[in-house]
N, C-alpha and C positions, 0 to 999 in steps of 0.2 A: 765558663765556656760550655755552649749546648753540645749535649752527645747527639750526634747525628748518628743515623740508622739507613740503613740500605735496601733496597728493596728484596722481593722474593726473587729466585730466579722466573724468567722468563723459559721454559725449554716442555719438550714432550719427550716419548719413549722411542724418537726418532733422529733425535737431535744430535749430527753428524759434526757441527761446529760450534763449541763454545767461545764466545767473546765475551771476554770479563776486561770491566775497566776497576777504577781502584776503590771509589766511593761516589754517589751522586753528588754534583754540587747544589750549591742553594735552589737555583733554578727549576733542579729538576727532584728536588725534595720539596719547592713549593708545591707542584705542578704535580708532581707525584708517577712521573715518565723518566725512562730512562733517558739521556742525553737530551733535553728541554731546551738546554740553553740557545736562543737563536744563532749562536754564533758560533756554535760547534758543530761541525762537521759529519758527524759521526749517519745520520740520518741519510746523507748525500754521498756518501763513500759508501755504506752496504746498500743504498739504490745500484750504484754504479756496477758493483759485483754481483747483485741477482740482475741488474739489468729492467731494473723498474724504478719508475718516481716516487718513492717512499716519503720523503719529504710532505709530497701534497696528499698524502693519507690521512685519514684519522689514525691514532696514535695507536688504539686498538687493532687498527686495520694493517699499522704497520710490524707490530707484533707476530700476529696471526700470520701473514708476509714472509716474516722472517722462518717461523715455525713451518711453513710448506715448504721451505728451502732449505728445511733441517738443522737452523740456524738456531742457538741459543743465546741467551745474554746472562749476565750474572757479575759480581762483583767480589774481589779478592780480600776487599776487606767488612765485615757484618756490622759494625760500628768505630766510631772512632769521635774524637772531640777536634773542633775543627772551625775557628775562626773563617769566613767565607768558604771560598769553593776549591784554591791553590792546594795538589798535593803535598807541596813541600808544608804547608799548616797545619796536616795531621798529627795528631797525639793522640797515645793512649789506646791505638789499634788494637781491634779484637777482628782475629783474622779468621776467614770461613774454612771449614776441613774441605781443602778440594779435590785431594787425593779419592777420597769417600764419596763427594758430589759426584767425579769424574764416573766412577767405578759403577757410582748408580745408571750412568744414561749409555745401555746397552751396544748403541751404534756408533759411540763419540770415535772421531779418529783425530781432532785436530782440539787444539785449545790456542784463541790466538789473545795475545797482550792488550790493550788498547792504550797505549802510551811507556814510560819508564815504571812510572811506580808500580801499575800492574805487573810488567812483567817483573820486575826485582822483588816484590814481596807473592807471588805465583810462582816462581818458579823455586822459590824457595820452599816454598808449601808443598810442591810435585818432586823435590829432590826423592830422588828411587823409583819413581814411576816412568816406566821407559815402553808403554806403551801405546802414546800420543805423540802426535805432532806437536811441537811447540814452536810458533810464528808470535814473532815481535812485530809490533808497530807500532807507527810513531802514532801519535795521538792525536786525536781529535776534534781535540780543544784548540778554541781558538787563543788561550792562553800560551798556547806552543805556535810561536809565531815564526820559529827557526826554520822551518821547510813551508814552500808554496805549496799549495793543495794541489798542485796537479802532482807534486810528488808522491804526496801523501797517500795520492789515487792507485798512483803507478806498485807503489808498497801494498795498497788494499788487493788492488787484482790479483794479489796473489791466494788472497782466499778461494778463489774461484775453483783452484787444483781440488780445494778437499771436500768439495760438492759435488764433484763426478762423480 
């Protein structure tokens, strides 16, 4: 089984919200973009909360996007071994210090989940750190097919508070 690897974070010395999902899947380790997959949400729900079409960005452009709206990205786990892209397929997890991550980006006030696995192995990570926000969300994978995405939406808007 191949060890799959995670990207860098995406964040600046401004970045007011971190969103860490668990590990990229195939898609988007082929592609080499966070959340790639066409069928994951993820692109079209923080359009919805900065209130711009992210989606029909370049991928770069939707980055940079995120980074003026003080928005971070990042992932809870730095490698792991991992038949296709399903969290529950993870082994062998080497989980990122995000207590230390957090502590680096001066302005952070919010770190939010992007689905269970992230927040269940994050929040374990942040156990004692009680100076951030911690928001769950349901995920944004189209492989969580358990909530309609306007739900989904309804959960994301909540990001919006930690932008002000």
């Amino acid at each position: 089984m191949t060890i799959k690897t995670a990207f860098p974070p995406s964040v600046d010395a401004r970045t007011r919200l971190l969103v860490l999902g668990s590990l990229p899947g195939d898609e988007s380790l082929r592609r080499q973009e966070y959340y790639a997959h066409p069928g994951n949400a993820f692109w079209w729900l923080m359009g919805e909360v900065v209130g711009e079409a992210l989606p029909a960005l370049p991928y770069a452009d939707r980055l940079e996007r995120l980074k003026a709206d003080r928005i971070g990205l990042w992932d809870v786990i730095a490698r792991a071994r991992r038949p296709g892209s399903l969290d529950g397929a993870i082994r062998d997890a080497v989980h990122r210090d995000l207590a230390a991550f957090a502590q680096s980006l001066p302005d952070l006030r919010a770190i939010a989940f992007n689905g269970g696995t992230a927040a269940r192995l994050g929040r374990r990570q942040l156990i004692g750190v009680d100076c951030y926000a911690l928001i769950d969300l349901p995920s944004s994978s189209a492989a969580y097919a358990g909530m309609p995405r306007a739900d989904k939406c309804a959960a994301w808007m909540q990001l919006r508070d930690m932008l002000a």
